[in-house]
ZAMI-353252 format. One line per 2 residues: number of its first residue (from 1); their letters; for each residue z, y, x of C-alpha. Coordinates in Angstrom, 3 decimals. Each point is the difference from the previous one (the first is absolute). Last residue first. Layout:
residues N
NUM> A> Z/Y/X  ... .
END
This chain:
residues 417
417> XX> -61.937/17.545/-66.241  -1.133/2.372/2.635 .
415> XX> 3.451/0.468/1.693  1.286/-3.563/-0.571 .
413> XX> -3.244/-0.799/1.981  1.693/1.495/3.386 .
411> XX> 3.562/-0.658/-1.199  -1.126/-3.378/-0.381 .
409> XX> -1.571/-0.555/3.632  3.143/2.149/2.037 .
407> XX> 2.301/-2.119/-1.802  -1.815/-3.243/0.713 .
405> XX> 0.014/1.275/3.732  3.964/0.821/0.418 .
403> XX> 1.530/-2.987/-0.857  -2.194/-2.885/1.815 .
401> XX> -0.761/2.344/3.205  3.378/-0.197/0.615 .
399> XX> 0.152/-3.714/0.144  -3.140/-0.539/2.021 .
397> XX> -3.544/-1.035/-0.958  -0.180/2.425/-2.946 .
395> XX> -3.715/1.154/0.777  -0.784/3.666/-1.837 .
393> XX> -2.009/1.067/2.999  -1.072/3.450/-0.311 .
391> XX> -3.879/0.468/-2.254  -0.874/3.307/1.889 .
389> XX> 2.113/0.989/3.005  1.902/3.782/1.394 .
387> XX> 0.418/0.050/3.812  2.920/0.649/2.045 .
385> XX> 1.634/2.501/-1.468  2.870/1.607/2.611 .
383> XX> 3.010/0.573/-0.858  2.583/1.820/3.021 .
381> XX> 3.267/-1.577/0.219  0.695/0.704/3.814 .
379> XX> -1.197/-3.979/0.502  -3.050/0.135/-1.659 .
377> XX> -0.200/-0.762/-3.851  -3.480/-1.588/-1.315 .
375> XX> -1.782/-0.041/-3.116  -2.770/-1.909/-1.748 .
373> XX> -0.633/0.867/-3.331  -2.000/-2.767/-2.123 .
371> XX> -1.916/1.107/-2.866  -0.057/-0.990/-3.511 .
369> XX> -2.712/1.608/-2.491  -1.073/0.699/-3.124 .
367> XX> -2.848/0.694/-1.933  0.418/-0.193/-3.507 .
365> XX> -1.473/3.529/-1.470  -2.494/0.951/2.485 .
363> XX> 0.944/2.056/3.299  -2.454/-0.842/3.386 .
361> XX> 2.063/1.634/2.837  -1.542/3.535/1.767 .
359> XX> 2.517/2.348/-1.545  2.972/-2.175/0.866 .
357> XX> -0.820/-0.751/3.145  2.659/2.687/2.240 .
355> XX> 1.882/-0.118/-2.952  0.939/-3.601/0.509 .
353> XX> 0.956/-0.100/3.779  2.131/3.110/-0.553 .
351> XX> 1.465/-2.255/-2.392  0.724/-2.430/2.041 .
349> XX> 1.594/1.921/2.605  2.191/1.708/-2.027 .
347> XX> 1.106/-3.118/-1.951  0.249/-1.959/3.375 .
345> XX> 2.844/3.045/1.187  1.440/-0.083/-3.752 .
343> XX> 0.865/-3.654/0.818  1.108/0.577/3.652 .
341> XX> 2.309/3.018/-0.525  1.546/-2.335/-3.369 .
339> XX> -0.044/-3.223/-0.333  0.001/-0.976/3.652 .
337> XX> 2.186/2.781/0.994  2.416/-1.633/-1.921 .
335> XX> 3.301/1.999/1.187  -1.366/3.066/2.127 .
333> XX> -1.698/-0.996/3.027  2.481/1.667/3.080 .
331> XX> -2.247/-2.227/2.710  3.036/-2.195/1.266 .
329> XX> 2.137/0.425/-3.080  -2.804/-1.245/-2.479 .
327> XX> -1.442/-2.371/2.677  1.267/-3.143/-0.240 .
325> XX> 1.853/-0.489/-2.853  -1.929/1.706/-2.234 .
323> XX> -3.137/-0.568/1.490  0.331/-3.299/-0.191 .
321> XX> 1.059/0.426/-4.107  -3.141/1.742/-0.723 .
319> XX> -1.976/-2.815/1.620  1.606/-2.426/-2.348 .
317> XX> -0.235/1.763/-2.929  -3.417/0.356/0.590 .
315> XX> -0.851/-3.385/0.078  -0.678/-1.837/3.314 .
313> XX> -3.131/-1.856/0.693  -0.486/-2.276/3.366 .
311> XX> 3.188/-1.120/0.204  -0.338/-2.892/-2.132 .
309> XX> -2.718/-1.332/2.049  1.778/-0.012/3.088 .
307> XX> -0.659/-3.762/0.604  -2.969/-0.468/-1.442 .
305> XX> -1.321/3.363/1.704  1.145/-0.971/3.418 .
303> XX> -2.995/-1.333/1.065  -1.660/3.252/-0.546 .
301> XX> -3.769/-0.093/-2.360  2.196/0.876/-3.105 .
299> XX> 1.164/3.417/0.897  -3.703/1.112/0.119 .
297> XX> -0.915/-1.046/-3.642  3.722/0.967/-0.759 .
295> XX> -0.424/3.755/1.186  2.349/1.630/2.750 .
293> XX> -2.488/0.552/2.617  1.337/0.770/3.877 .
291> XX> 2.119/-3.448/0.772  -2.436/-2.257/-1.438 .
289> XX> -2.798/1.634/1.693  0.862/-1.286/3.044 .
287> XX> -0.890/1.625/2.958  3.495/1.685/0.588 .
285> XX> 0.704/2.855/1.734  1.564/2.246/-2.887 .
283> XX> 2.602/-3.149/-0.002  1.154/-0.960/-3.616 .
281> XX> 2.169/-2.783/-0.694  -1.986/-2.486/-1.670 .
279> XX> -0.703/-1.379/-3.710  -0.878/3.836/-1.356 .
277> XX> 1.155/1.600/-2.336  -1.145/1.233/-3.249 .
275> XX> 2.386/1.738/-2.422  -0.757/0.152/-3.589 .
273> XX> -1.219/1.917/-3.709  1.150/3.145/-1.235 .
271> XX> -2.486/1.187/-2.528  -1.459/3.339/-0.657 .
269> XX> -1.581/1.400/-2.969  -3.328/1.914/-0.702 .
267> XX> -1.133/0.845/-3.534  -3.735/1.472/0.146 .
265> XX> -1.194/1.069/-3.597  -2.264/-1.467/0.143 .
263> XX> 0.277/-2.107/2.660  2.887/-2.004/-0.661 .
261> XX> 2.676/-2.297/1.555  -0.679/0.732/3.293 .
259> XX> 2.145/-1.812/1.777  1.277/1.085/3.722 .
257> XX> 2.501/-2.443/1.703  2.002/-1.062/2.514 .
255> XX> -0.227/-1.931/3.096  2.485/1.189/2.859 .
253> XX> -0.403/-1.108/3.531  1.847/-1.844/2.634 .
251> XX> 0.614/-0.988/3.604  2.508/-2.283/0.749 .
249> XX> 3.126/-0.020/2.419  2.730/0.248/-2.804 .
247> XX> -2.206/2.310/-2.133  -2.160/2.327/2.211 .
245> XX> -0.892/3.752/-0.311  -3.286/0.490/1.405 .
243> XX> -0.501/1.243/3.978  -3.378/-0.764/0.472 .
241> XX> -1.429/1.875/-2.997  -3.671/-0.754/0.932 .
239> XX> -2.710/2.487/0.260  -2.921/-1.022/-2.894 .
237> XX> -3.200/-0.881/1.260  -2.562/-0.589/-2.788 .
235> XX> -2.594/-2.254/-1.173  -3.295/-0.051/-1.230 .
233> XX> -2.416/-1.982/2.356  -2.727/2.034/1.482 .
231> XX> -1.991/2.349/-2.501  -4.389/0.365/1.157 .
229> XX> -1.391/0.274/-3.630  -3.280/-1.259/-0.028 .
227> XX> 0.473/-3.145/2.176  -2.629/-0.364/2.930 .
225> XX> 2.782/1.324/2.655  1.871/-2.661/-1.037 .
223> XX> -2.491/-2.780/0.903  -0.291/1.832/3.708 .
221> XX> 3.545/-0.212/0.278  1.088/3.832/1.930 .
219> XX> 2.456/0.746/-3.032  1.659/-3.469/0.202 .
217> XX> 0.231/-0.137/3.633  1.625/3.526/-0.080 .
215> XX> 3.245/-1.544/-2.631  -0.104/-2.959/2.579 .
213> XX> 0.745/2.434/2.825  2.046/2.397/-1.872 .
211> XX> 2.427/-2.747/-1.127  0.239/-1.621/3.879 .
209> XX> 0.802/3.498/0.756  2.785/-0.026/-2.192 .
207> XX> 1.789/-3.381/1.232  -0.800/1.410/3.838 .
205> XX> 1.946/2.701/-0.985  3.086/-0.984/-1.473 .
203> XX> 1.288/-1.655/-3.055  -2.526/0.033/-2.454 .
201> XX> 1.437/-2.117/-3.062  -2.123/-2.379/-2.395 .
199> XX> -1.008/-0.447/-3.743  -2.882/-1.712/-0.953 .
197> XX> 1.586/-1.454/-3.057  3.729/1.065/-0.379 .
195> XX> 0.032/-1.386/-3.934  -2.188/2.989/-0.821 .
193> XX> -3.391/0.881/1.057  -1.700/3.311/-1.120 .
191> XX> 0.396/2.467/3.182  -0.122/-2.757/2.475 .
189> XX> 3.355/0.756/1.880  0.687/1.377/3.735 .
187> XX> 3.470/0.394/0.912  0.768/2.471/3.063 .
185> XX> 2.545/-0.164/2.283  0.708/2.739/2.795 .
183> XX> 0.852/-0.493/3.298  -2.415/0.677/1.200 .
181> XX> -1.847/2.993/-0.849  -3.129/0.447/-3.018 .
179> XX> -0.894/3.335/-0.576  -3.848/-0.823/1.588 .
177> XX> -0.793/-3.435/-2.126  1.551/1.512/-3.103 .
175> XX> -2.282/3.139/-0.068  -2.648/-2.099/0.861 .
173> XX> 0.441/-1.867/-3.187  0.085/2.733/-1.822 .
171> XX> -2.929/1.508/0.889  -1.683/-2.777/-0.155 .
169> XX> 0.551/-1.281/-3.697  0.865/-3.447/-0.874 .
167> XX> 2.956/0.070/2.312  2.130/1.802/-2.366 .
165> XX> 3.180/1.769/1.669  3.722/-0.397/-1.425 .
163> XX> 3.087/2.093/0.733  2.672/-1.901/-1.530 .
161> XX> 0.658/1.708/-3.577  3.265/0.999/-1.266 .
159> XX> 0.868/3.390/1.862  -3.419/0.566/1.521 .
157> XX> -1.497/-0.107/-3.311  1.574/3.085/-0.877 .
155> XX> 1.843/-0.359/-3.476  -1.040/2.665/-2.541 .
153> XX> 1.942/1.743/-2.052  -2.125/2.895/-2.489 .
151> XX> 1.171/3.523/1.009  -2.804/0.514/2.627 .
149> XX> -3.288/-0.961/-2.181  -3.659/0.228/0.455 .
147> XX> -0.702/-0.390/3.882  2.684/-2.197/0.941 .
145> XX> -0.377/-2.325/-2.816  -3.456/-0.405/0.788 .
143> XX> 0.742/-0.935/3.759  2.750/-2.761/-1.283 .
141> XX> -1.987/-1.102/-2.870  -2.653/-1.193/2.372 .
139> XX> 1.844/-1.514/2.487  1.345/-1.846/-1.988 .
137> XX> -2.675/-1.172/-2.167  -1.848/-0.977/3.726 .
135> XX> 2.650/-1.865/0.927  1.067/-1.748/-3.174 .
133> XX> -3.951/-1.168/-0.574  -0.282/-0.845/4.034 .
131> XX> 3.008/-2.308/-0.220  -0.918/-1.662/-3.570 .
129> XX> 2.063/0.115/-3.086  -0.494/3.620/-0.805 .
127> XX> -3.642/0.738/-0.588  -0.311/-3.643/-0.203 .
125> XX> 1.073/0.416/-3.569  -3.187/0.321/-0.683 .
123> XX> -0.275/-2.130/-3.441  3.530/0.338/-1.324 .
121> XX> 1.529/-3.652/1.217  1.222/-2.181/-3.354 .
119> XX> -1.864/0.950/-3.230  1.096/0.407/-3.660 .
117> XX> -2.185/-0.299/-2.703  -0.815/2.426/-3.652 .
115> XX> 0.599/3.308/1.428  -2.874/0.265/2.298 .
113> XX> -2.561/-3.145/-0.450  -0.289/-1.648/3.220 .
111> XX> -4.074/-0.845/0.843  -0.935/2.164/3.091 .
109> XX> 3.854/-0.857/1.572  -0.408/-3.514/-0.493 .
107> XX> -3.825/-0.163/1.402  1.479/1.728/3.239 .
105> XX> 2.101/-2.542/0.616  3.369/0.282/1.714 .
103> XX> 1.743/-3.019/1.475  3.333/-0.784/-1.030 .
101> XX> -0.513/0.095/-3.395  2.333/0.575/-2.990 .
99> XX> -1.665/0.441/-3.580  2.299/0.790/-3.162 .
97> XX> -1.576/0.347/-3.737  -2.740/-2.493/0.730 .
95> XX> -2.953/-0.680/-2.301  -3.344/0.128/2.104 .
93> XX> -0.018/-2.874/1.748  -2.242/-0.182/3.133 .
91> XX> 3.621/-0.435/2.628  0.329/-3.558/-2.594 .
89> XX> 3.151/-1.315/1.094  2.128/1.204/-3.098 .
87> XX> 3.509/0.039/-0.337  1.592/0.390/-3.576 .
85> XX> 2.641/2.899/-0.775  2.985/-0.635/-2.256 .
83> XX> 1.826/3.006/2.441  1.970/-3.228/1.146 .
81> XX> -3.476/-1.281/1.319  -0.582/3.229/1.629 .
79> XX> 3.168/0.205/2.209  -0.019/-3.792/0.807 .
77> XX> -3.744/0.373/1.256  0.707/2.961/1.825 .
75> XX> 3.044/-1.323/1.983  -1.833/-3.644/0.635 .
73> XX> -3.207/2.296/0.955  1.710/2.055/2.396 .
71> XX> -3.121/0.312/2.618  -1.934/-2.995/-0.514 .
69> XX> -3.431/1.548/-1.303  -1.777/1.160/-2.708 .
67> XX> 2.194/0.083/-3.058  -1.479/0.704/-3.936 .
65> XX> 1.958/0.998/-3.096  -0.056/-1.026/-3.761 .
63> XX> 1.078/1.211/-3.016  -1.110/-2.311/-1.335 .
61> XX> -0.804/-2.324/-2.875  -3.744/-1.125/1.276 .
59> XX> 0.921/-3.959/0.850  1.384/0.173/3.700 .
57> XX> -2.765/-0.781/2.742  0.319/-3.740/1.182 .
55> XX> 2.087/-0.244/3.484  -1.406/1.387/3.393 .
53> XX> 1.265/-1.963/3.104  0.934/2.944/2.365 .
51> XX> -2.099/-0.544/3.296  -2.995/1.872/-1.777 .
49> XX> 1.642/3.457/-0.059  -2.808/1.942/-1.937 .
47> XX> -0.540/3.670/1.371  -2.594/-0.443/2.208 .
45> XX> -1.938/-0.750/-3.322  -0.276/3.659/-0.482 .
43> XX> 1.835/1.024/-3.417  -1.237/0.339/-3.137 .
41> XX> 2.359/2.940/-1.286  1.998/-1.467/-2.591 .
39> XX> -0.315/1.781/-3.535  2.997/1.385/-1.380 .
37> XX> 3.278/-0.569/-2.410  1.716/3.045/-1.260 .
35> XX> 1.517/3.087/0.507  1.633/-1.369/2.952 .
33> XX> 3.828/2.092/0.551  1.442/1.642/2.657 .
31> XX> 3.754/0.336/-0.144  1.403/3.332/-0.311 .
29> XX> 1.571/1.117/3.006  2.478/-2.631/1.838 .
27> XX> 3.947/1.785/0.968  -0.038/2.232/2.297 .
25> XX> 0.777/1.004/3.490  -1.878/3.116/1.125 .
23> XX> -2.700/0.328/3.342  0.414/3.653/0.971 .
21> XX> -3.818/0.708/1.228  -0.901/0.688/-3.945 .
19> XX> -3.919/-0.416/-0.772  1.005/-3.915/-0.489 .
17> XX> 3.521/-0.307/-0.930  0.895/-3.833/0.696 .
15> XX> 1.959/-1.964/-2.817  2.416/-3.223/1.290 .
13> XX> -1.186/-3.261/0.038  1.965/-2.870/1.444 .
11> XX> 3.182/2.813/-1.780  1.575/2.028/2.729 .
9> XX> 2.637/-1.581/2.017  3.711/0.189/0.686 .
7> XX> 0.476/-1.709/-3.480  -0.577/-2.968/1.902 .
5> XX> -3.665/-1.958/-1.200  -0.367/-1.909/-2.707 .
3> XX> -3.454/1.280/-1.466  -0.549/-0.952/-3.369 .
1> X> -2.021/-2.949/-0.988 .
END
């Protein structure tokens, strides 16, 4: 199904440059094709979904292709069964052409067959889709970069990147715990969770001591001090954008997205996807969640949610048509700012994201990969990523979210079909 989106807007997937910091508009590279058919990896039985009633395995025509999880599957399922495909339930099988998992198994990755399969999630893709893995990449390819090359572009992190410590190393941590003045706000985030699990905001003092307190206790446990390697909880503090641009009242964020439509050799293109907001106006003083983290999961737990449901998402053409009117003449945005200084601004970012992995991700023939960009405008129109997530939600439990994720799930396997 082609995209229908304005003619404003890039393609849902437009071509990313990789070794190039100018990110071009294009249309879709050669499409990646399976050589053939391939053995199934035998999967850990972790991966079996035993709430889904399991019909009769499909007589042995194929091609086949194997789902673990809930994530998308009435989009999947509809995409492969026009493609002729049959579903198998099966994770031990070893005669899929397409396999999309939620969960990661290390027996899939030992048995795919490059070349012959296609695999959802490259195997440590964690390198980029969890806070410490982005970080520390970062980081990384920011001091190299310095040192080897002055004529290639590279963003500072400072200028899209909230300044983040780890709390799962000390020196870090106390770093954090001795530059930290009221009033600032800080966000603290589990560096693997998604869905806003185990997130919450350090507001003052007493709110960060408490955190130092408990994150001591831990250390000085007499059963932890028995463990062979001594690492408190992984997380992160990440300084809060305080002041973020808001839509009537709301907060918001930006999800769009990274696919990886090849390995080898890699093929990156980026995809506009929605707006998030959130259910309540927003008040930096808050203690409700609801009003601070954009996502559905979170979204869902106001009282409000049923009733502002609908308002939750936006499409892009929406958002670029608020800022329009609101804030073109205001802020002197060109015309379409949305589609055009804030798109190649995420392209930038992302990419920078990308090439500060690519040398260290897993490449076979038929991995591929969808990731979740997370992005954030504050109030002067600066961008800011937010966090970059493995396996993004591909729920259509609103109206928008209806017409623009089944696009975003068949251009994804349109590109290695």
């Amino acid at each position: 199904m082609p995209c229908l989106w304005s003619q404003l807007t890039p393609p849902c997937f437009s071509l990313l440059v990789p070794g190039n910091s100018n990110l071009a508009e294009g249309e879709p590279a050669n499409e990646t094709k399976p050589k053939g058919q391939k053995s199934v990896p035998k999967a850990s039985p972790r991966m079996n979904h035993p709430e889904e009633k399991k019909p009769e395995e499909p007589p042995n025509l194929g091609p086949f292709y194997y789902i673990g999880g809930a994530n998308g599957i009435d989009i999947l399922n509809t995409f492969c069964k026009n493609k002729g495909w049959q579903r198998i339930y099966d994770n031990r099988r070893d005669d899929y052409i397409l396999k999309w998992c939620e969960t990661k198994c290390r027996d899939t990755y030992f048995n795919f067959r490059e070349g012959e399969q296609l695999l959802y999630q490259i195997s440590n893709n964690k390198i980029l889709t969890t806070k410490i893995g982005l970080l520390m990449n970062l980081r990384e390819y920011e001091r190299v970069m310095k040192k080897i090359s002055r004529t290639t572009k590279v963003l500072r992190m400072e200028d899209f990147f909230p300044e983040t410590f780890r709390l799962d190393t000390k020196d870090e941590r106390e770093r954090f715990f001795e530059i930290y003045e009221e009033p600032q706000i800080w966000i603290c985030k589990p560096t693997s969770s998604n869905q806003g699990r185990g997130i919450f905001l350090l507001k003052n003092q007493s709110e960060v001591n408490s955190l130092q307190a408990k994150l001591l206790s831990i250390e000085e446990d007499p059963m932890y001090k028995k463990l062979p390697y001594k690492i408190p909880p992984a997380r992160i503090v990440q300084r809060y954008i305080d002041k973020p641009l808001l839509l009537e009242g709301k907060k918001f964020d930006v999800r769009s997205y990274l696919l990886i439509a090849c390995t080898c050799p890699f093929m990156l293109f980026f995809g506009h996807g929605y707006v998030r907001l959130t259910c309540l106006n927003y008040d930096p003083k808050s203690e409700d969640l609801t009003s601070h983290l954009t996502n559905q999961y979170v979204q869902k737990k106001s009282p409000m949610y049923s009733y502002v449901k609908e308002e939750t998402v936006w499409c892009m053409e929406r958002l670029n048509n608020y800022v329009n009117e609101r804030f073109r003449h205001i802020k002197g945005l060109p015309k379409d700012w949305v589609f055009n200084g804030f798109t190649k601004r995420m392209k930038e970012i992302m990419l920078q994201c990308f090439l500060a992995v690519k040398s260290k991700l897993e490449c076979k023939m038929g991995y591929f990969d969808l990731i979740g960009c997370d992005f954030l405008i504050d109030e002067d129109f600066k961008v800011w990523l937010l966090e970059m997530n493995a396996n993004p939600a591909l729920h259509t439990n609103c109206s928008a979210l209806k017409s623009i994720i089944p696009t975003v799930v068949n251009e994804t396997l349109g590109k290695q079909s």
